[in-house]
C-alpha positions as CSV (number, residue, x, y, z in Angstrom):
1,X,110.2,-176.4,-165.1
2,X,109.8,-173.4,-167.4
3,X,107.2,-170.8,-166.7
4,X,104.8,-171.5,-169.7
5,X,104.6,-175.4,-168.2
6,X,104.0,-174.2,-165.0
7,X,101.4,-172.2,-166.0
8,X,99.6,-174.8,-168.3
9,X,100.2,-177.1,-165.2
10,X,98.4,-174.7,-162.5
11,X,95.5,-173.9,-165.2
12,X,94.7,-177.8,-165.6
13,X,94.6,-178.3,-161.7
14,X,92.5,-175.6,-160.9
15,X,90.4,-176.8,-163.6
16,X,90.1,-180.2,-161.9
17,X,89.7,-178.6,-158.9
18,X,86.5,-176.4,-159.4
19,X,85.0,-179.4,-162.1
20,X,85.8,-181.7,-158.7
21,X,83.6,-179.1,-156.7
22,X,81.2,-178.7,-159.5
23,X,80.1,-182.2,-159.1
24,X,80.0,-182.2,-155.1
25,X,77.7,-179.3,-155.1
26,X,75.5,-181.1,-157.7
27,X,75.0,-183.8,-155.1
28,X,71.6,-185.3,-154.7
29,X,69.2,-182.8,-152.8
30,X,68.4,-183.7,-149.4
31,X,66.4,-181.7,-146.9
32,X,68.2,-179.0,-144.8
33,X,68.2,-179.2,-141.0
34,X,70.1,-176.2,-138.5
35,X,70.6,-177.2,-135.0
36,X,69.2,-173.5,-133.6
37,X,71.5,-172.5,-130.6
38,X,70.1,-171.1,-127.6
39,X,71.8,-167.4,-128.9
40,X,70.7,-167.9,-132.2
41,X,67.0,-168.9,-130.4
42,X,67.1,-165.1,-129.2
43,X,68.3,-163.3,-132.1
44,X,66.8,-159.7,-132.8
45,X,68.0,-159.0,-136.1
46,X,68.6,-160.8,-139.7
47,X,70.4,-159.4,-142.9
48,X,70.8,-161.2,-145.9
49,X,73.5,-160.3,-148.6
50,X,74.6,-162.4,-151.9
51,X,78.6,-162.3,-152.8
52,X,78.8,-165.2,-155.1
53,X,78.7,-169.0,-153.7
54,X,77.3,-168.9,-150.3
55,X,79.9,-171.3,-148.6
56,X,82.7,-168.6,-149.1
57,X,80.2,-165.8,-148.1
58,X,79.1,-167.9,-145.0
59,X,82.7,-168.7,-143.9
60,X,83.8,-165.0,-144.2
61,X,80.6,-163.8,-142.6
62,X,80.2,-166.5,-139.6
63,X,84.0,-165.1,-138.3
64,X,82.2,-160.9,-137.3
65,X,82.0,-160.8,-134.1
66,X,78.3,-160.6,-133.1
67,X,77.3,-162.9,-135.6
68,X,75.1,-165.8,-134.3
69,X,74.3,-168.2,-137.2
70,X,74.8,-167.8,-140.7
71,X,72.4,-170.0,-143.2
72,X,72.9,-170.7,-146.6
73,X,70.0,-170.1,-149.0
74,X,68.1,-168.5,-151.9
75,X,66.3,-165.3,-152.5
76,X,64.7,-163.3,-155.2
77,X,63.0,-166.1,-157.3
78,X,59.4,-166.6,-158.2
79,X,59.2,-170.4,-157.0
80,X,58.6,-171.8,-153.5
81,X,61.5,-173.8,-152.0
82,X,63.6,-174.1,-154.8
83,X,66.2,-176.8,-154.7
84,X,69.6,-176.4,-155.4
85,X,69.4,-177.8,-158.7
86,X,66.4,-175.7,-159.9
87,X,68.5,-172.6,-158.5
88,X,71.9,-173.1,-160.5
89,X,69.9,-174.2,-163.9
90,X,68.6,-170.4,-163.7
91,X,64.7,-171.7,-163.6
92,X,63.6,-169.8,-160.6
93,X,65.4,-166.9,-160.5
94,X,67.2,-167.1,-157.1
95,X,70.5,-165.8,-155.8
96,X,72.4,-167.8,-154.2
97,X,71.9,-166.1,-150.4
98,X,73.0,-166.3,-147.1
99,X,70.9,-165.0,-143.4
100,X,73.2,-164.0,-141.3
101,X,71.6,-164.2,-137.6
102,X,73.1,-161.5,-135.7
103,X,72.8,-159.8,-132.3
104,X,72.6,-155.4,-132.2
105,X,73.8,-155.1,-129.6
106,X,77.3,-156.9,-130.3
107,X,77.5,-155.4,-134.1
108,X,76.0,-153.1,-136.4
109,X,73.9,-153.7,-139.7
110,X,76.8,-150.6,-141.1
111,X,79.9,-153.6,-139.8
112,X,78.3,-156.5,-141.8
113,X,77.8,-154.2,-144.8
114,X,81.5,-153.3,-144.6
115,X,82.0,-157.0,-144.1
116,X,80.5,-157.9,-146.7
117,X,82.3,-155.5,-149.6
118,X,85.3,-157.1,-148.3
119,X,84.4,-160.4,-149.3
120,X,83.6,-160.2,-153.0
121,X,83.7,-158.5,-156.2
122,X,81.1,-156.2,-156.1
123,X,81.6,-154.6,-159.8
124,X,81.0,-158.5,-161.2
125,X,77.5,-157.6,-162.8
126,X,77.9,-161.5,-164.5
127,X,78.5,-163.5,-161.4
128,X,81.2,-163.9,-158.8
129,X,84.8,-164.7,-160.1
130,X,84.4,-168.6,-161.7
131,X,80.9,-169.0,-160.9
132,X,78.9,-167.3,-163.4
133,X,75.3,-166.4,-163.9
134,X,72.5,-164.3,-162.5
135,X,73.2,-166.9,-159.1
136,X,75.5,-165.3,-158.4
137,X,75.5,-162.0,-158.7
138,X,76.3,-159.4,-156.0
139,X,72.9,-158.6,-153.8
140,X,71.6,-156.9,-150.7
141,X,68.4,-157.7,-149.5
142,X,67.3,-155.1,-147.1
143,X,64.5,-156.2,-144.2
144,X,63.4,-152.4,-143.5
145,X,64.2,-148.7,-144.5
146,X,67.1,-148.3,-142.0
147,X,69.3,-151.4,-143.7
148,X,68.0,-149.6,-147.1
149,X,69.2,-146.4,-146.1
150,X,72.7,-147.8,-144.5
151,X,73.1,-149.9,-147.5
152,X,72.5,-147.3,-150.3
153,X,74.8,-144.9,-148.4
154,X,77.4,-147.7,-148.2
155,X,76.9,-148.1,-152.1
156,X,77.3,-143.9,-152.3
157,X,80.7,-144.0,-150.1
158,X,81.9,-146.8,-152.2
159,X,81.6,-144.7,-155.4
160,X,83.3,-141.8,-154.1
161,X,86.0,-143.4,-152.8
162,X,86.5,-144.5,-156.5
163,X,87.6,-147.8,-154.5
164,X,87.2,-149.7,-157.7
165,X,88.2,-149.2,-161.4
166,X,84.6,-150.2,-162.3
167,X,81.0,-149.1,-161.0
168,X,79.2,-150.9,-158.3
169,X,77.5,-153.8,-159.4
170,X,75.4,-154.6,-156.1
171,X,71.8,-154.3,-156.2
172,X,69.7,-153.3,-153.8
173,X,66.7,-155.0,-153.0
174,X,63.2,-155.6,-150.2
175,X,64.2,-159.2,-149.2
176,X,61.8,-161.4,-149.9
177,X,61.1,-165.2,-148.4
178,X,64.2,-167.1,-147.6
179,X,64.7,-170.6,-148.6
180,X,67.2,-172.6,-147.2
181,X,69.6,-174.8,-149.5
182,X,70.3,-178.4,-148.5
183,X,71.9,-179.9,-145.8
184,X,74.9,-180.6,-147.1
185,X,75.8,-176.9,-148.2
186,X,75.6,-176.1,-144.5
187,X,78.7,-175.5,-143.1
188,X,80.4,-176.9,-146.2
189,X,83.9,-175.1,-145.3
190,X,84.0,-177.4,-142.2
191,X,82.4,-180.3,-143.1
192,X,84.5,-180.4,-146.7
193,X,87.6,-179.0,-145.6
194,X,89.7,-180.3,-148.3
195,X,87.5,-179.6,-151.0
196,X,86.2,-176.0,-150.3
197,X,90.1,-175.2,-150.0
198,X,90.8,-176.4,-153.5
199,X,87.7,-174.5,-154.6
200,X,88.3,-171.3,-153.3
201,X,92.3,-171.3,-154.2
202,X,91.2,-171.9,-157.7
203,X,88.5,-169.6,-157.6
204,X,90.8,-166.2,-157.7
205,X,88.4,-164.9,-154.4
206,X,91.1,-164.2,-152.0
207,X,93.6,-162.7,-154.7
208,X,91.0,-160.2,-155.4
209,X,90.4,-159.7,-152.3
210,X,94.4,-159.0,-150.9
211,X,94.7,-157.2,-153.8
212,X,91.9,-154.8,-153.2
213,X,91.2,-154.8,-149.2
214,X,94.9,-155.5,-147.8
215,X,95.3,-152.9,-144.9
216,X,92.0,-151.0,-145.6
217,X,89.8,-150.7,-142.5
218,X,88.0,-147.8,-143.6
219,X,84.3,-147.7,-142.5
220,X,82.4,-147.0,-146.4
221,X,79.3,-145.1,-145.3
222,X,77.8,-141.5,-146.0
223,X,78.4,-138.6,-143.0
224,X,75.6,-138.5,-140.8
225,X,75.4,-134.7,-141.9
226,X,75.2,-135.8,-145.9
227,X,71.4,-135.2,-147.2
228,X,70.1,-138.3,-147.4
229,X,68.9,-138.2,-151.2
230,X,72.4,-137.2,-152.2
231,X,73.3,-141.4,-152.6
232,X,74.3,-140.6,-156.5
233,X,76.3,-138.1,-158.5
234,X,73.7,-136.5,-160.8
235,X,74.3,-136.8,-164.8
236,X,75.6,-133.4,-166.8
237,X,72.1,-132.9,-168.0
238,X,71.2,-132.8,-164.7
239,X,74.0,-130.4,-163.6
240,X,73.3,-128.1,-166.2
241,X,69.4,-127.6,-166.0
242,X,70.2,-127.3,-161.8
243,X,73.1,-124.9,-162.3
244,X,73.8,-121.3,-163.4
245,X,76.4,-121.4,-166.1
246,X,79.3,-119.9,-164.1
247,X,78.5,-122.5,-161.1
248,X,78.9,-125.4,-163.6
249,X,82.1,-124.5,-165.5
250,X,83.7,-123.9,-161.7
251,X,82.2,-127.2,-160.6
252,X,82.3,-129.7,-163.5
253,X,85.0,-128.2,-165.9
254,X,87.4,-127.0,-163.0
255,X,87.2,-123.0,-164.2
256,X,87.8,-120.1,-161.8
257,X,85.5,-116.9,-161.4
258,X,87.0,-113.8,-161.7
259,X,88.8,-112.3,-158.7
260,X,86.4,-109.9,-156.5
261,X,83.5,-110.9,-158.6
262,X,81.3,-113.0,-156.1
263,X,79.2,-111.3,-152.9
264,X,81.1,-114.4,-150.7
265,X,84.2,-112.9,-150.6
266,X,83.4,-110.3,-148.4
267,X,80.4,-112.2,-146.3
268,X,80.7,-112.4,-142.5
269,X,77.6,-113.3,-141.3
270,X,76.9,-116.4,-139.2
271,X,76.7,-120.2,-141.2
272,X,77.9,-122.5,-143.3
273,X,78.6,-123.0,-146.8
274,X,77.7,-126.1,-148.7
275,X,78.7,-127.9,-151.8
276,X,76.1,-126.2,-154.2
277,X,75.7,-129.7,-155.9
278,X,75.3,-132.0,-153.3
279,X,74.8,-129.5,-150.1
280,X,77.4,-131.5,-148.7
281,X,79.2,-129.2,-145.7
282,X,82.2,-127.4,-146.7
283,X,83.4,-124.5,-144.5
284,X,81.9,-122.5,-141.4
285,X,81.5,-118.9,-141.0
286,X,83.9,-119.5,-138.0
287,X,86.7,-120.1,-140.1
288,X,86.3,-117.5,-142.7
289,X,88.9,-114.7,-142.9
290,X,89.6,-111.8,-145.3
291,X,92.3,-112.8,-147.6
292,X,92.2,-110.0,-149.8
293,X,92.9,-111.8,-152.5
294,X,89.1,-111.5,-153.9
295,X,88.1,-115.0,-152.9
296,X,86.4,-116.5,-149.8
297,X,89.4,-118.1,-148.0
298,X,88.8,-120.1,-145.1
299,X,91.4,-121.6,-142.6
300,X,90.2,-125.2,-143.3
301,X,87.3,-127.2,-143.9
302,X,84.6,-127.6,-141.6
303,X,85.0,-131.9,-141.7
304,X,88.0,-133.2,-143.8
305,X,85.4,-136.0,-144.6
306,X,83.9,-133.6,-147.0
307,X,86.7,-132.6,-149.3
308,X,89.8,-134.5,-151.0
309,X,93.0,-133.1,-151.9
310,X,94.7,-133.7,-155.5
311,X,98.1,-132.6,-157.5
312,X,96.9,-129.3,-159.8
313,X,99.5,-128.6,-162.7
314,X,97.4,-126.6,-165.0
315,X,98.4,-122.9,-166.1
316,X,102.3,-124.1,-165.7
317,X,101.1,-123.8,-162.0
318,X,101.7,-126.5,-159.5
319,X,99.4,-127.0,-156.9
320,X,96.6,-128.6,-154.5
321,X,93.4,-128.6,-156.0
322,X,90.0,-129.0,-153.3
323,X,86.8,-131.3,-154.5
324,X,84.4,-132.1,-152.4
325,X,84.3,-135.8,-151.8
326,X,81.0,-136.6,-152.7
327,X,80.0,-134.6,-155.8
328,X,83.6,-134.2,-157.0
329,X,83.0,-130.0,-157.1
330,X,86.0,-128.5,-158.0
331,X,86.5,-126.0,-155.4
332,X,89.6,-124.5,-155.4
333,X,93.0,-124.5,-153.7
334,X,94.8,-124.8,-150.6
335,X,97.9,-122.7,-149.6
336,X,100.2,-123.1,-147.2
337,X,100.3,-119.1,-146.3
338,X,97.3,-118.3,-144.4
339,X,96.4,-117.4,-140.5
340,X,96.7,-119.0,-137.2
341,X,96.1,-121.6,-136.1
342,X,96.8,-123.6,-139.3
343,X,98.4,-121.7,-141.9
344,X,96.5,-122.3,-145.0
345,X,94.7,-120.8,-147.2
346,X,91.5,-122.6,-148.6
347,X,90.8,-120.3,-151.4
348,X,87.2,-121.1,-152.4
349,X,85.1,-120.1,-155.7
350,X,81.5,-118.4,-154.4
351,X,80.0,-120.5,-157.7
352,X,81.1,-123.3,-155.9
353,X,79.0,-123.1,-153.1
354,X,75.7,-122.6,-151.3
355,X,75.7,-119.8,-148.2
356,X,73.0,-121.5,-145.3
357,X,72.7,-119.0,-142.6
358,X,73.0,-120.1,-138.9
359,X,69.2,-118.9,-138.6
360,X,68.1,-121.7,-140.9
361,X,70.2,-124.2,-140.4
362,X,68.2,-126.7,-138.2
363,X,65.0,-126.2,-140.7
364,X,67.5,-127.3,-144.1
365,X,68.9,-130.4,-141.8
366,X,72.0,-128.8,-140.9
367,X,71.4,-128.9,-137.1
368,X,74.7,-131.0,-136.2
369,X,76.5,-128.2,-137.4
370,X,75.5,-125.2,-135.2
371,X,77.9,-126.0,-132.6
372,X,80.7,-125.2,-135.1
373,X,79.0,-122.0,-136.0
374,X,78.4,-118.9,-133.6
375,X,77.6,-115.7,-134.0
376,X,81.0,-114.5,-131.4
377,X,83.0,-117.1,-133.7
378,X,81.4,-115.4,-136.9
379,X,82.4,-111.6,-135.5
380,X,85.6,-112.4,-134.6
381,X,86.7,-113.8,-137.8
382,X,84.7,-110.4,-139.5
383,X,87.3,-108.5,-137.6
């Protein structure tokens, strides 16, 4: 069989496939019931999210551990128990929704969030993969300030990590009420076996998913230490009315300030220095030493979590150029030639950052990083 057969072949049976599930979804409505387990009876804690149809978001979320129950649904609309059939014609303004019942002490709101990246496409502003519409589109629905805070952060991480060639589509919303769909999408994966199979293979889920997750276990949420109004890169207007000019052509356009030229270099007193975009941390007095090379040069960063590394080839030069990982400053440079007890060189612009001394740290909501900054430390690296 030739390849362009095959092909027309494997395009007319998923076709079949998802018009098959098409009709079993449209089924005739019938009221939902949920046999309510003595765990799910004492459950502390609900989230709800939207990732597209809610039997392949159910399946993937009912298999986290700590999960009790998860519930198939709507949320969002503006009429009062919706059916299924109202919901997909786009009359009510639902999402298709799931509750996930879920004990706090087994898993964390931050696990079902990273959970629930994994099981979509969240830069799919027009649906989720052959399902299209508003129905479907990618939602949290946030029950207090803490999941709005974890989830926004999530969102922020996400970004940075550039873990997708397109923005985050996910919106972030105050959940509202939750309706239940009928019985018969409950637990559809395993009461319909057969069917749900067929639907998701032709759906292209789980090849987006391999293709973008396979062998990722990262955890996608902001440093406990990142300010917590720092959840988006500000615009160039922005950066411009909040920056002095040299500060921004070091930052945004990669520039360097001229050798000697800023008070940094030869600073020695107690603190830490911060991203002077973001106020992300960067580097500790502790770990400050005189290069003599007319640049503040630091042994290494004060987290790793709060810089990334990449190939530099400008000026005929090659080498490793220093952002920080959430505003994407341009920093400077690492070389391999400097002190005990790691033999580099971080070679840092002043314009680049933001001095906070030890003094003030607690007050500017840099308290978690005193313990890596002391006034003996500071001394000794002055010396």
């Amino acid at each position: 069989m030739n390849r362009q057969h095959s092909t027309l072949v494997l395009a007319v049976v998923a076709a079949i496939a998802i018009a098959a599930v098409t009709i079993v979804r449209g089924q005739a409505d019938a009221p939902a019931t949920h046999s309510t387990s003595q765990d799910a009876a004492a459950v502390s804690a609900v989230a709800y999210f939207a990732g597209g149809c809610f039997w392949c978001v159910e399946v993937d979320l009912e298999k986290v551990d700590g999960v009790i129950e998860v519930i198939s649904g709507f949320m969002g609309g503006h009429v009062t128990d919706p059916t299924y059939q109202q919901v997909v014609r786009g009359d009510t303004g639902h999402r298709e929704v799931v509750e996930v019942r879920y004990d706090p002490a087994r898993v964390e709101y931050q696990a079902l969030l990273d959970a629930f990246w994994r099981l979509h496409d969240p830069t799919d502003a027009g649906g989720s993969f052959v399902d299209r519409g508003f129905v479907y589109s990618s939602a949290i629905y946030v029950v207090d300030d803490e999941q709005r805070r974890l989830a926004e952060g999530s969102v922020a991480a996400l970004e940075a990590a550039q873990k997708f060639d397109a923005p985050i589509a996910t919106v972030i919303e105050d959940a509202g009420p939750f309706y239940a769909a009928e019985a018969y999408h409950q637990n559809y994966a395993a009461n319909n076996s057969l069917r749900y199979r067929t639907y998701r293979a032709a759906s292209g889920r789980d090849r987006f998913i391999a293709a973008h997750w396979d062998g990722d276990r990262t955890v996608y949420q902001l440093p406990e230490h990142l300010p917590s109004w720092f959840a988006q890169h500000p615009g160039d207007e922005a950066l411009r009315a909040q920056l002095d000019d040299l500060a921004y052509r070091v930052t945004q356009r990669s520039a360097t300030e001229r050798a000697f030229s800023h008070p940094y270099d030869a600073l020695y007193e107690p603190g830490i220095y911060v991203d002077v975009v973001s106020g992300e941390p960067l580097f500790s007095s502790a770990d400050k030493f005189d290069s003599r090379t007319g640049w503040p040069s630091f042994t290494r960063p004060i987290d790793e979590r709060y810089v990334t590394l990449y190939d530099d080839s400008s000026f005929f030069m090659n080498r490793t150029g220093i952002r920080s990982r959430y505003a994407h400053s341009h920093l400077g440079h690492v070389f391999e030639d400097g002190p005990a007890p790691t033999g580099q060189r971080w070679c840092i612009n002043g314009a680049a950052l933001r001095f906070v001394p030890l003094a003030e740290m607690e007050a500017q909501g840099y308290g978690g990083w005193v313990s890596a900054v002391t006034p003996e430390a500071a001394d000794e690296a002055a010396r």
